[in-house]
Z-matrix of the N, CA and C atoms (Angstrom, degrees):
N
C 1 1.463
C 2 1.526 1 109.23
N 3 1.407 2 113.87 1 145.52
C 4 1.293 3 107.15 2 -172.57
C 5 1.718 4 116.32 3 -87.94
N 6 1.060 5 127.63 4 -177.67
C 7 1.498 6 133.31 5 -147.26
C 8 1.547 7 94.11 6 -148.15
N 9 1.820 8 88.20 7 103.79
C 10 2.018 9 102.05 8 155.83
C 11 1.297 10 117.80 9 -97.29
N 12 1.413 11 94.14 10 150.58
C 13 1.753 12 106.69 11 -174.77
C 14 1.602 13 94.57 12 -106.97
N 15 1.463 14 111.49 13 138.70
C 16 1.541 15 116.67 14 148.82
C 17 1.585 16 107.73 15 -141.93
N 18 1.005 17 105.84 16 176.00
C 19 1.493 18 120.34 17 159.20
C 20 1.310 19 122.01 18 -124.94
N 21 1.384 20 100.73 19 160.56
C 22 1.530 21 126.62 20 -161.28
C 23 2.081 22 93.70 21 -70.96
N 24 1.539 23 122.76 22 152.61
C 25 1.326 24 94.76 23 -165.00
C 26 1.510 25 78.10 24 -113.09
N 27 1.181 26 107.58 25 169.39
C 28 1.776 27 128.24 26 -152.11
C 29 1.594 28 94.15 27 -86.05
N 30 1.439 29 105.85 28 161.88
C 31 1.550 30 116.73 29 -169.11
C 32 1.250 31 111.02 30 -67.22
N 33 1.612 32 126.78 31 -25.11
C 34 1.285 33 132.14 32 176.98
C 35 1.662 34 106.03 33 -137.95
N 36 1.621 35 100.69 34 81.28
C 37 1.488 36 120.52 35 178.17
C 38 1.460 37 106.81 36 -64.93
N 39 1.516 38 111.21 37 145.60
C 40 1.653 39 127.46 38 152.44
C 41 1.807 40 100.16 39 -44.47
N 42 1.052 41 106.52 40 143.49
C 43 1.587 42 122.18 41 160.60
C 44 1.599 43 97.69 42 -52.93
N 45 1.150 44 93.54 43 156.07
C 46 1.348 45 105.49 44 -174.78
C 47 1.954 46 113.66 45 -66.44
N 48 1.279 47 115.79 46 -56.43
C 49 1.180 48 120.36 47 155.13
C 50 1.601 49 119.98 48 -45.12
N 51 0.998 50 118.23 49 -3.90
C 52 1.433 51 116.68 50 -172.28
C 53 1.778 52 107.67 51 -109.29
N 54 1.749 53 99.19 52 -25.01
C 55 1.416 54 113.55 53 163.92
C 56 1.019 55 113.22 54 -69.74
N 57 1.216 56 134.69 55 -29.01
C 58 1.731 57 128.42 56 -154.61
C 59 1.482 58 104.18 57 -91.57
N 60 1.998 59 130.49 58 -46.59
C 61 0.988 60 130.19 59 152.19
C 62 1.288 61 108.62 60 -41.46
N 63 1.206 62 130.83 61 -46.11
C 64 1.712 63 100.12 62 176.71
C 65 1.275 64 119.73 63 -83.12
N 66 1.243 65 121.43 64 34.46
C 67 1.947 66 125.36 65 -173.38
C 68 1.394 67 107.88 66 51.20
N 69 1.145 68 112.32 67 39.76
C 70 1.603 69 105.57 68 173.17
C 71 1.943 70 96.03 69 -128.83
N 72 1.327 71 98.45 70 144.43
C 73 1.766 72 129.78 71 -159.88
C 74 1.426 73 95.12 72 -101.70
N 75 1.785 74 128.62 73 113.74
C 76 1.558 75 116.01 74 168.15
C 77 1.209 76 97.80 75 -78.76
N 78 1.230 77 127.09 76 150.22
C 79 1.204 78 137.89 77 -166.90
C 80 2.594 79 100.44 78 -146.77
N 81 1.574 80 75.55 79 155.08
C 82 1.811 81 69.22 80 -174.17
C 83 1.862 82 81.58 81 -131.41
N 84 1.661 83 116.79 82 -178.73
C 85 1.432 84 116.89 83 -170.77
C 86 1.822 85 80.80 84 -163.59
N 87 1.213 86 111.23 85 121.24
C 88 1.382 87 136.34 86 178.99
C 89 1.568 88 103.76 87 -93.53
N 90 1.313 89 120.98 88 115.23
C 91 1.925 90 106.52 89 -169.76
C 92 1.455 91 90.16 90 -107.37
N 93 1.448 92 90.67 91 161.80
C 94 1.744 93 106.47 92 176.27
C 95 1.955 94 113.42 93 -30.82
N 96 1.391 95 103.46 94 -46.67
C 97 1.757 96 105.26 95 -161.54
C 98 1.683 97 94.74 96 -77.42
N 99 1.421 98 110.77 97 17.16
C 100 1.711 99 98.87 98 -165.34
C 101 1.612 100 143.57 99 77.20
N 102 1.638 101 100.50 100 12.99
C 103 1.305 102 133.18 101 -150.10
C 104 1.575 103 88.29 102 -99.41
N 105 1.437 104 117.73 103 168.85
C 106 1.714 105 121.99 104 -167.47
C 107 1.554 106 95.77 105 -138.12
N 108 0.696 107 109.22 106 121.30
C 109 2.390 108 110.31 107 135.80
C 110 1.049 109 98.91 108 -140.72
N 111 1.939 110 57.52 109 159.33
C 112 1.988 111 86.58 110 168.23
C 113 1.093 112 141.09 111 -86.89
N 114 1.099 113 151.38 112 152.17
C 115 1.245 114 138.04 113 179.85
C 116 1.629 115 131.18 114 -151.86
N 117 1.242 116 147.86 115 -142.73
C 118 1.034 117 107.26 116 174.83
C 119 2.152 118 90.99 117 176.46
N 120 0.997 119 118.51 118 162.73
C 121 1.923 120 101.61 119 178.60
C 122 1.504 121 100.14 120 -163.58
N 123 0.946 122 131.00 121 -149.15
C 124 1.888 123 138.75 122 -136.01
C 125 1.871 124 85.13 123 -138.34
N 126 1.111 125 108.34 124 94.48
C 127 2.155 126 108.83 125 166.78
C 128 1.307 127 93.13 126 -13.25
N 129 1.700 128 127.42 127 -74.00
C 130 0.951 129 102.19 128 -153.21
C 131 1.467 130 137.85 129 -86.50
N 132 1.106 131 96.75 130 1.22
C 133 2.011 132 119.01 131 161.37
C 134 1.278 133 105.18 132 -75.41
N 135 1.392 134 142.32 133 -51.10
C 136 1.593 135 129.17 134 139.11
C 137 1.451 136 129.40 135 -3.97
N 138 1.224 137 93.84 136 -85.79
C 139 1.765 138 109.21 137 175.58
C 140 1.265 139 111.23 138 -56.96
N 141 1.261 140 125.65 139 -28.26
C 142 1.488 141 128.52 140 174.61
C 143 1.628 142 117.01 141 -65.43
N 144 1.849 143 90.92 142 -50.51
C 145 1.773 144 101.14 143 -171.08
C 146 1.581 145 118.24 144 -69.27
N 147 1.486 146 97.46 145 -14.61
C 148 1.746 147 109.59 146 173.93
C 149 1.164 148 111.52 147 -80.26
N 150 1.543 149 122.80 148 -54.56
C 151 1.424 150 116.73 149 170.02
C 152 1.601 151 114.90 150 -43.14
N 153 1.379 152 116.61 151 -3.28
C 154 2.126 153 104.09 152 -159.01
C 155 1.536 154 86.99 153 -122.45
N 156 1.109 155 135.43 154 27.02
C 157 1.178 156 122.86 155 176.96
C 158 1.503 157 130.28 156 -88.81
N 159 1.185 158 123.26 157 151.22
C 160 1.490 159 101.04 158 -159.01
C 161 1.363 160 101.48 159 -102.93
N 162 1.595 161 110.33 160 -175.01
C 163 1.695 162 116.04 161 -178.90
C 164 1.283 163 123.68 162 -24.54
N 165 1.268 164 111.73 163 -26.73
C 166 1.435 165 111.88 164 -171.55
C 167 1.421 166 98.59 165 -139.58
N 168 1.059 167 133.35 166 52.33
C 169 1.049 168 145.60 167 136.53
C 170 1.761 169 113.68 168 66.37
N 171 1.209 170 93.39 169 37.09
C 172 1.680 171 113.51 170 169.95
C 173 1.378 172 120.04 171 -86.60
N 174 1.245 173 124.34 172 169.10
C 175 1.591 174 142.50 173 145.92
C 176 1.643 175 133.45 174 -173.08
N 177 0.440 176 125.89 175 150.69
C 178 1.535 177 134.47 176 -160.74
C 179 1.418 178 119.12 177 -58.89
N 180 1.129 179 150.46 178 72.49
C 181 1.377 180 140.45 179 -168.44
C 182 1.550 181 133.64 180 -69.35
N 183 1.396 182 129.26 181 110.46
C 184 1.229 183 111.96 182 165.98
C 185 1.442 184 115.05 183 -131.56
N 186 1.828 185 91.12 184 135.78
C 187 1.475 186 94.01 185 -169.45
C 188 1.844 187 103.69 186 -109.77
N 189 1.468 188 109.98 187 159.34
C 190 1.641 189 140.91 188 -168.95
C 191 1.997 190 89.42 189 47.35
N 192 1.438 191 94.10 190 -123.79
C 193 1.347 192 137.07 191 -171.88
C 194 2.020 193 113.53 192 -73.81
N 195 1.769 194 88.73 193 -24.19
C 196 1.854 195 83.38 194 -171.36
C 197 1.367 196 119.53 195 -53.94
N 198 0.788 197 150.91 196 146.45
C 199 1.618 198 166.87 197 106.78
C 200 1.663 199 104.61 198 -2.50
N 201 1.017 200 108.74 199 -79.39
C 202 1.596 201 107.54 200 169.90
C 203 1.224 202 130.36 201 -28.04
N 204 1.520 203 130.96 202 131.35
C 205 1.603 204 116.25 203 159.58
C 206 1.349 205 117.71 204 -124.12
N 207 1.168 206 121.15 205 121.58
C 208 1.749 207 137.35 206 174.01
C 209 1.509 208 104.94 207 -63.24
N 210 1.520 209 96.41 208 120.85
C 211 1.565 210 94.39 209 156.33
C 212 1.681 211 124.62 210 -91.24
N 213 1.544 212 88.38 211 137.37
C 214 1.685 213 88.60 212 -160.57
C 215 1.491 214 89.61 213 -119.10
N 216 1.612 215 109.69 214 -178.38
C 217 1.097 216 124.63 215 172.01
C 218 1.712 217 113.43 216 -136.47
N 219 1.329 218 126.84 217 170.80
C 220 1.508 219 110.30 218 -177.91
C 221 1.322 220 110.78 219 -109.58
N 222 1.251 221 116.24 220 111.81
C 223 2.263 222 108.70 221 -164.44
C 224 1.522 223 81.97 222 -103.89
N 225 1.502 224 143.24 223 -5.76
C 226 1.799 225 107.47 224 151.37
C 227 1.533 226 107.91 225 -172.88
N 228 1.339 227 109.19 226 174.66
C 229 1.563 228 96.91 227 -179.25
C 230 1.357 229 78.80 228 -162.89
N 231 1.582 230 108.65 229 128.25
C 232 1.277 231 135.70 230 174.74
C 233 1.573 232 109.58 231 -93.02
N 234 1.506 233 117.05 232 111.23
C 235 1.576 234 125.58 233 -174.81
C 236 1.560 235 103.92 234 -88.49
N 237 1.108 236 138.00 235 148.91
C 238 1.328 237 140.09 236 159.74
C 239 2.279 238 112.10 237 -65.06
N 240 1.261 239 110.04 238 102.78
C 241 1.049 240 91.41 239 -140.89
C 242 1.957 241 96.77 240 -90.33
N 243 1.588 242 117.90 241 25.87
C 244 1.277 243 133.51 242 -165.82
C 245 1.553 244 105.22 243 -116.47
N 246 1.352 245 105.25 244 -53.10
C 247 1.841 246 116.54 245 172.69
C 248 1.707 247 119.42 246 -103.70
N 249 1.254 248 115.14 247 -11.58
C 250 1.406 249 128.32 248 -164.71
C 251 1.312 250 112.61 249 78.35
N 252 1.188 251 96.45 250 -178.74
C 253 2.081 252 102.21 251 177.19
C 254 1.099 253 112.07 252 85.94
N 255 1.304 254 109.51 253 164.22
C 256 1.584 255 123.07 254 -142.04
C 257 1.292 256 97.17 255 -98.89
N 258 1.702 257 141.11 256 110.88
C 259 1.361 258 116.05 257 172.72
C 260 1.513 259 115.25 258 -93.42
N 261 0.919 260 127.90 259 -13.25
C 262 1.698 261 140.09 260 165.91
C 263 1.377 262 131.70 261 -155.71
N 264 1.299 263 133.18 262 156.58
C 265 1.342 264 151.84 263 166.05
C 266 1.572 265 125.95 264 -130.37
N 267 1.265 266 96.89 265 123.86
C 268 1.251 267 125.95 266 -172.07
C 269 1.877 268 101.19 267 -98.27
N 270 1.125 269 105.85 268 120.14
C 271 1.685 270 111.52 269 172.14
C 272 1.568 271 115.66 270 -113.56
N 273 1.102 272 116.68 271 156.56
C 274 1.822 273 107.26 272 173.88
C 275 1.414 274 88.68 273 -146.23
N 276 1.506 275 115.47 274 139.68
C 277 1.209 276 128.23 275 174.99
C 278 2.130 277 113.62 276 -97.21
N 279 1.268 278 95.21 277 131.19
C 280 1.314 279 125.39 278 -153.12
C 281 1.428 280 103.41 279 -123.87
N 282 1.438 281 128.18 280 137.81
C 283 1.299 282 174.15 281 176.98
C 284 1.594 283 118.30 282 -92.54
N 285 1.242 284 124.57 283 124.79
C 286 1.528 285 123.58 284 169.62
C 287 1.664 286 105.52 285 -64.87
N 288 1.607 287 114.57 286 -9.22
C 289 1.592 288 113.81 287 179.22
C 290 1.291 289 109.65 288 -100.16
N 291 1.549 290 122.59 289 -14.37
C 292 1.494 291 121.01 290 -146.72
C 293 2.015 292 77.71 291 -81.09
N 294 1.393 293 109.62 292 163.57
C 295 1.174 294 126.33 293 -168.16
C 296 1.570 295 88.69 294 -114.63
N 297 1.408 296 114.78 295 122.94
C 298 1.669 297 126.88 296 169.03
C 299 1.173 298 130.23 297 -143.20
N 300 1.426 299 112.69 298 144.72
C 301 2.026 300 105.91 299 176.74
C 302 1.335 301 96.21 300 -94.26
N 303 1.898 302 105.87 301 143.27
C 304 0.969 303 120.01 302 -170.61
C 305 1.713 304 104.30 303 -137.28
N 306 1.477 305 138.53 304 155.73
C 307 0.746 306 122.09 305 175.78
C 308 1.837 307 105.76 306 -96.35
N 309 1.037 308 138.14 307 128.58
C 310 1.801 309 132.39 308 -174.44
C 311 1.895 310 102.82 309 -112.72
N 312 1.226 311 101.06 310 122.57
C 313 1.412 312 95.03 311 168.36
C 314 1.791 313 135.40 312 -97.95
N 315 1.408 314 114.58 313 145.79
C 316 1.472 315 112.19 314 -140.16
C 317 1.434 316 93.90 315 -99.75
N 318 1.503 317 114.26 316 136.41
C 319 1.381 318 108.08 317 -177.35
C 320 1.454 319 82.14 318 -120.84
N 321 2.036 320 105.62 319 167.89
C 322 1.304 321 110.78 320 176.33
C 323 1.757 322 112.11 321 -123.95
N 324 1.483 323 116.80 322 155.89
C 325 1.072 324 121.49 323 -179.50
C 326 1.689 325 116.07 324 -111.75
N 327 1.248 326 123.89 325 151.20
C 328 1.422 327 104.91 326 -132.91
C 329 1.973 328 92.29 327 175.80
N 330 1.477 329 90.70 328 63.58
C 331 1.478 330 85.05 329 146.97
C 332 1.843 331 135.44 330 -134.07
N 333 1.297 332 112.64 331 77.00
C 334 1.144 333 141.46 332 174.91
C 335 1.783 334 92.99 333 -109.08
N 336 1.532 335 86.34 334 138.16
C 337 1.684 336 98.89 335 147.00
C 338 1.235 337 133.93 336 -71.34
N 339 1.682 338 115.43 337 141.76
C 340 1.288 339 100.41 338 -167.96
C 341 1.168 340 120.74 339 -90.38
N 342 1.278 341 118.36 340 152.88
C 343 1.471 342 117.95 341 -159.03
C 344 1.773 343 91.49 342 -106.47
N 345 1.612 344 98.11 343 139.26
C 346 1.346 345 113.78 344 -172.93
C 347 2.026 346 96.75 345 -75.27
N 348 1.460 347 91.62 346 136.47
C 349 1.664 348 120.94 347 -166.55
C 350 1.057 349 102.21 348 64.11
N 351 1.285 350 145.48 349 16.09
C 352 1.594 351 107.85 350 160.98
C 353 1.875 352 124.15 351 -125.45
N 354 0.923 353 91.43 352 112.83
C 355 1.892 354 92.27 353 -149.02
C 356 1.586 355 106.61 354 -103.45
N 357 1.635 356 112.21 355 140.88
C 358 1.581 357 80.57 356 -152.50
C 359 2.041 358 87.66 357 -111.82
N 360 1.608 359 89.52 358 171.33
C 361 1.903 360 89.48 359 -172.92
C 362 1.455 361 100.56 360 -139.50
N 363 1.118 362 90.06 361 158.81
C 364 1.793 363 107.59 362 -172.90
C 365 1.796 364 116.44 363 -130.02
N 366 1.558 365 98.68 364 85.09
C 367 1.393 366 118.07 365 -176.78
C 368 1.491 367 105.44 366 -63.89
N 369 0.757 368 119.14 367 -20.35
C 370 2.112 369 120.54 368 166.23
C 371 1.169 370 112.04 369 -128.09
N 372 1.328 371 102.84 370 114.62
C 373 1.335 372 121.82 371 169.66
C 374 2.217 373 120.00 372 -64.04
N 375 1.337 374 97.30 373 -68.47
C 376 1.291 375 117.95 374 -168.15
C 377 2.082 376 97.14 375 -105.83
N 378 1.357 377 87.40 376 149.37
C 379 1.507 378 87.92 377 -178.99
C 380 1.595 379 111.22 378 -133.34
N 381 1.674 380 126.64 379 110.09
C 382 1.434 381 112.09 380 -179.15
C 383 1.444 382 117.81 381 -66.39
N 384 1.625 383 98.01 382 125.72
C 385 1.637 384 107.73 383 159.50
C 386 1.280 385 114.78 384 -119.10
N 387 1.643 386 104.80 385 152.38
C 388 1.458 387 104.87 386 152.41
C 389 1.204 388 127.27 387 -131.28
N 390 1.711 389 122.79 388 160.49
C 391 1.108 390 111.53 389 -152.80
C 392 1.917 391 105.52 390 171.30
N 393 1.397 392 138.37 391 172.67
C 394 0.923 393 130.67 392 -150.73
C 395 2.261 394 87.59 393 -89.39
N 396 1.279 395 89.22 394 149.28
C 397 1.741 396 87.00 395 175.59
C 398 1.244 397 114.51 396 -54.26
N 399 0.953 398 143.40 397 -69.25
C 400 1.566 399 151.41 398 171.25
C 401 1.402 400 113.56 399 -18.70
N 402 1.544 401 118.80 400 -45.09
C 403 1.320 402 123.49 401 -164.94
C 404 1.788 403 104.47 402 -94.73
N 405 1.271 404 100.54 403 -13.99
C 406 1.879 405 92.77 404 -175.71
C 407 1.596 406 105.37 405 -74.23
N 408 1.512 407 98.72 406 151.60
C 409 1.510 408 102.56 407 175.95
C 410 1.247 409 105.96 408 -88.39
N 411 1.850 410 108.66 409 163.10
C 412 1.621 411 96.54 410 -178.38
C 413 1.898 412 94.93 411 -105.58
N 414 1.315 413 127.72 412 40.11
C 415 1.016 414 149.15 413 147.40
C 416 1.777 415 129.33 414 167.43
N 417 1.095 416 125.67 415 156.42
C 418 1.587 417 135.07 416 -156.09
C 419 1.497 418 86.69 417 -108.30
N 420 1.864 419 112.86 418 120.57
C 421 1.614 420 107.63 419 163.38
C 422 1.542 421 86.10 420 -109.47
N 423 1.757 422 90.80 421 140.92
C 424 1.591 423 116.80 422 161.62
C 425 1.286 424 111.42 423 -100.05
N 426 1.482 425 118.42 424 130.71
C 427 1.484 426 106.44 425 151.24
C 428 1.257 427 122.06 426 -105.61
N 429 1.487 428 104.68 427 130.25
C 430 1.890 429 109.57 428 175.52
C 431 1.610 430 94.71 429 -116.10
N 432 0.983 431 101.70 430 48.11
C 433 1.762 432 88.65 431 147.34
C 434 1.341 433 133.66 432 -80.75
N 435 1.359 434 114.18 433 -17.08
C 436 1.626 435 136.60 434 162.11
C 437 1.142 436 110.58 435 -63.71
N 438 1.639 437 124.26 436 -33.74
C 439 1.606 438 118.76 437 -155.68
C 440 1.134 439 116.39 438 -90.66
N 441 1.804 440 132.53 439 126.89
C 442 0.893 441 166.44 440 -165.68
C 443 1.215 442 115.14 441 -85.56
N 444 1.656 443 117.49 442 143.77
C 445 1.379 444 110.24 443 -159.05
C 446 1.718 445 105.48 444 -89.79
N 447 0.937 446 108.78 445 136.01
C 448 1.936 447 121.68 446 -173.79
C 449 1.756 448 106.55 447 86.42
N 450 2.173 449 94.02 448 25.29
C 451 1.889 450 93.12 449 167.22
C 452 1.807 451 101.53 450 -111.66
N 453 1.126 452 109.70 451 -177.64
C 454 1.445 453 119.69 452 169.20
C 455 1.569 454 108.41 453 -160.78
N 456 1.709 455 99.90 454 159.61
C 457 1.429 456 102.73 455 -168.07
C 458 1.807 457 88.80 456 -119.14
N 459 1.658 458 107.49 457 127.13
C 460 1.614 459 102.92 458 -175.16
C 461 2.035 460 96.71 459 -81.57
N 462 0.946 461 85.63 460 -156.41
C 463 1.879 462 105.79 461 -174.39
C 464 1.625 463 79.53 462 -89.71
N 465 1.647 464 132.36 463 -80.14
C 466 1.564 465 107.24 464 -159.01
C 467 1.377 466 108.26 465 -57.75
N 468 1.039 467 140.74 466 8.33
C 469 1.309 468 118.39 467 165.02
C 470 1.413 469 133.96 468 -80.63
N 471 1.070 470 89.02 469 2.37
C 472 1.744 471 99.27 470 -171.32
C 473 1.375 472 109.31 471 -97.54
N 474 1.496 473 124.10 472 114.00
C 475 1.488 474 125.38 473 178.03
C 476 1.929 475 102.92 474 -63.53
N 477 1.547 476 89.75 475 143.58
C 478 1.205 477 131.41 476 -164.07
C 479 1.331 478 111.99 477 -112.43
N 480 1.846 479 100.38 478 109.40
C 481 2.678 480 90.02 479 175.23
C 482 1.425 481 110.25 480 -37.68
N 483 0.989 482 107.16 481 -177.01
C 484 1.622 483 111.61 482 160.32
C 485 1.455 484 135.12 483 -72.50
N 486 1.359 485 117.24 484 144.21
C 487 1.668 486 103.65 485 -177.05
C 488 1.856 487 124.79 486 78.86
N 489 1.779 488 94.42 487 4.42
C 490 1.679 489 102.96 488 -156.37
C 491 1.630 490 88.21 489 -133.48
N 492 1.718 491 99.68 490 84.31
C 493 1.914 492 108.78 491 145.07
C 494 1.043 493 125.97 492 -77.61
N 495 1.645 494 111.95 493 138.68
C 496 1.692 495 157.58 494 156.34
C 497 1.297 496 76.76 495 -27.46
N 498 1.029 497 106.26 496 134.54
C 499 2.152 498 123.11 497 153.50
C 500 1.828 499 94.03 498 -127.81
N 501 0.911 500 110.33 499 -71.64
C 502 1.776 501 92.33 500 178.03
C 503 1.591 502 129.85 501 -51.81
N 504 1.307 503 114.55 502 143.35
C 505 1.529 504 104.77 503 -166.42
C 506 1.389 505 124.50 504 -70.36
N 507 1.260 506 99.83 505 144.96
C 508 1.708 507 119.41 506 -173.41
C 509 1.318 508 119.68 507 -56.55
N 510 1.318 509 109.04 508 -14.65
C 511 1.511 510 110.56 509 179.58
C 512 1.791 511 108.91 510 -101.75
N 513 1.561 512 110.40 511 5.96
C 514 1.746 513 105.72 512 175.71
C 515 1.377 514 112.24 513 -82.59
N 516 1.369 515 109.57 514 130.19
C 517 1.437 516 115.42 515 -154.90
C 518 1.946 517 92.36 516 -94.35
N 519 1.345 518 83.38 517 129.82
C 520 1.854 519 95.81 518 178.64
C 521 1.557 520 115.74 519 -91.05
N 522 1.076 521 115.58 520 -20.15
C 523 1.468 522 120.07 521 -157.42
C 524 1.671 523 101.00 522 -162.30
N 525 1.524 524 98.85 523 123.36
C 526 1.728 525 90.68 524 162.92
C 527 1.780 526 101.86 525 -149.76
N 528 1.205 527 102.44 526 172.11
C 529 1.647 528 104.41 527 170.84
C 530 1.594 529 102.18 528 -102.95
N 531 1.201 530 110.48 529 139.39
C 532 1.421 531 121.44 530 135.47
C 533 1.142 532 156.39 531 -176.03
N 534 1.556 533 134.11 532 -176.66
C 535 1.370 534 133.07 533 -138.78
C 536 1.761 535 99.45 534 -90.29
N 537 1.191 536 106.70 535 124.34
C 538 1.321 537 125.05 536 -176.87
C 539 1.541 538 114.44 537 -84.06
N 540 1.035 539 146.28 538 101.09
C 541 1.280 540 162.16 539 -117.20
C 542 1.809 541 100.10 540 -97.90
N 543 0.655 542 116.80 541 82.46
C 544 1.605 543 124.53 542 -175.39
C 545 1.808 544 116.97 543 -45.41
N 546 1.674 545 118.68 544 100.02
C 547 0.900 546 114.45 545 167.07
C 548 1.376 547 134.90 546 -60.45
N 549 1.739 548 145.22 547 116.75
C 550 1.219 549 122.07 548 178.61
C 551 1.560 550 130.29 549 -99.83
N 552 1.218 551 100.99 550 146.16
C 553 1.782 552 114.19 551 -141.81
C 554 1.347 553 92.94 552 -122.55
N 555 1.588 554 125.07 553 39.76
C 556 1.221 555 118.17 554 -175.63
C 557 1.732 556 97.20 555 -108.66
N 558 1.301 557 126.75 556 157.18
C 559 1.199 558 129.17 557 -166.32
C 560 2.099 559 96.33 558 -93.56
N 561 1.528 560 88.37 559 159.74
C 562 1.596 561 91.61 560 -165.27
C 563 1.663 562 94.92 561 -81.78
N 564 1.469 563 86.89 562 142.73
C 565 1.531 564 98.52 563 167.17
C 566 1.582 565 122.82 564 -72.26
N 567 1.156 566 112.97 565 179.92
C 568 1.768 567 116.86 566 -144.58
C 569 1.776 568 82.68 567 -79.93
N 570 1.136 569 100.21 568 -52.32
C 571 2.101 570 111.57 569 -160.76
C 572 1.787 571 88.27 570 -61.25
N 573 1.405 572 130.92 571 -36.52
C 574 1.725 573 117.33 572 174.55
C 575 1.320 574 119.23 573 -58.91
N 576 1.860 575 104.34 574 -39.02
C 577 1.563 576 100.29 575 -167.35
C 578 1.328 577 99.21 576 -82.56
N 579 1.484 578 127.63 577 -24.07
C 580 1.753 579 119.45 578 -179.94
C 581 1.464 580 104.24 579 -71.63
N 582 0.969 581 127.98 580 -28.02
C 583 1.365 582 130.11 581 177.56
C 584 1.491 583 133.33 582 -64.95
N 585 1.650 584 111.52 583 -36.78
C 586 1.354 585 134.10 584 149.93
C 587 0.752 586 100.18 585 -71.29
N 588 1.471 587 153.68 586 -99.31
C 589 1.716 588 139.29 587 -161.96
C 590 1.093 589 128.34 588 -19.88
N 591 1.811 590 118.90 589 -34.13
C 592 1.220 591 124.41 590 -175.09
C 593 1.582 592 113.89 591 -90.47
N 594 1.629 593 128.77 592 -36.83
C 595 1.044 594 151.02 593 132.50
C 596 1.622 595 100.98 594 -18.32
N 597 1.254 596 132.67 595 -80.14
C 598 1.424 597 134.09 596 -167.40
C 599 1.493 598 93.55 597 -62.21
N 600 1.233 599 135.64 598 -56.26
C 601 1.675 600 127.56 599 -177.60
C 602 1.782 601 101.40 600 -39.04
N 603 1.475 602 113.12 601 -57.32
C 604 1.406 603 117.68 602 -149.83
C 605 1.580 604 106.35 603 -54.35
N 606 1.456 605 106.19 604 -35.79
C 607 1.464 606 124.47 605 -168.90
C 608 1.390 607 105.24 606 -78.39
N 609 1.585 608 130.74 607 -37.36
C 610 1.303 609 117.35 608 174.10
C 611 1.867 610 120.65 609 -68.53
């Protein structure tokens, strides 16, 4: 897992706007006991440490001089939503034991040929679980190679690691087949087009 740097922010910090002109990110760090600092890092070690995050939206934290690194997670990041850019980050430090809802997104596995008209769709993407950190996946593969066209696979159907409850409902359908409605592209016969022509005469 990759490794962010910040620092601790000084006893008498720049205003926050006064950080951002200087490319520096206020940043806050939520600790296990519920405890806060502040802190603060380089935009582009930001933008970097977001891009490296893993399935579940972790990365490794180390702040000044410590030796130690906290695994954290990112619970928000406030964008400037007029000019863009990041105006803060909020971190909370996280445990492979700590128990959390997470959202996991469901990919599908899928080697059958495809059968002409029946195309299959996936009305839920991501599915909330909760469950101890360690045990969440950093994504759910389905296979519908079994699934039949006019079937669907709901959210409880999907086996679950251990220790890791469904929070979204059991009846949201993740996966279904179906029959694609066949347009026909055949040109009109002679007795249709005399038939409209004569129809369009009657009306003028």
């Amino acid at each position: 897992m990759n490794v962010f740097h910040a620092e601790k922010r000084p006893d008498t910090p720049l205003k926050p706007h006064q950080m951002r002109r200087q490319g520096v990110i206020p940043m806050a760090l939520i600790s296990r006991d519920h405890g806060a600092s502040l802190l603060q890092a380089n935009r582009q070690d930001v933008q970097g440490a977001l891009r490296s995050l893993d399935g579940h939206g972790r990365i490794d934290l180390e702040i000044g001089e410590q030796k130690t690194k906290k695994r954290v997670i990112v619970k928000q990041v406030d964008n400037d939503p007029l000019h863009g850019g990041i105006l803060n980050v909020v971190l909370q430090e996280v445990s492979n034991k700590d128990v959390v809802k997470i959202d996991v997104p469901v990919l599908s596995i899928d080697n059958s040929e495809d059968e002409r008209g029946v195309m299959l769709t996936q009305p839920t993407t991501h599915l909330k679980l909760q469950g101890p950190m360690g045990n969440l996946p950093a994504h759910i593969e389905v296979d519908v190679t079994k699934l039949e066209a006019g079937s669907h696979i709901n959210a409880g159907d999907i086996e679950l690691p251990e220790d890791v409850k469904l929070i979204s409902s059991p009846d949201a359908t993740v996966f279904s087949r179906q029959v694609v409605k066949a347009v026909s592209l055949e040109p009109e016969t002679a007795e249709e087009s005399t038939a409209d022509e004569a129809s369009t005469d009657t009306e003028g």
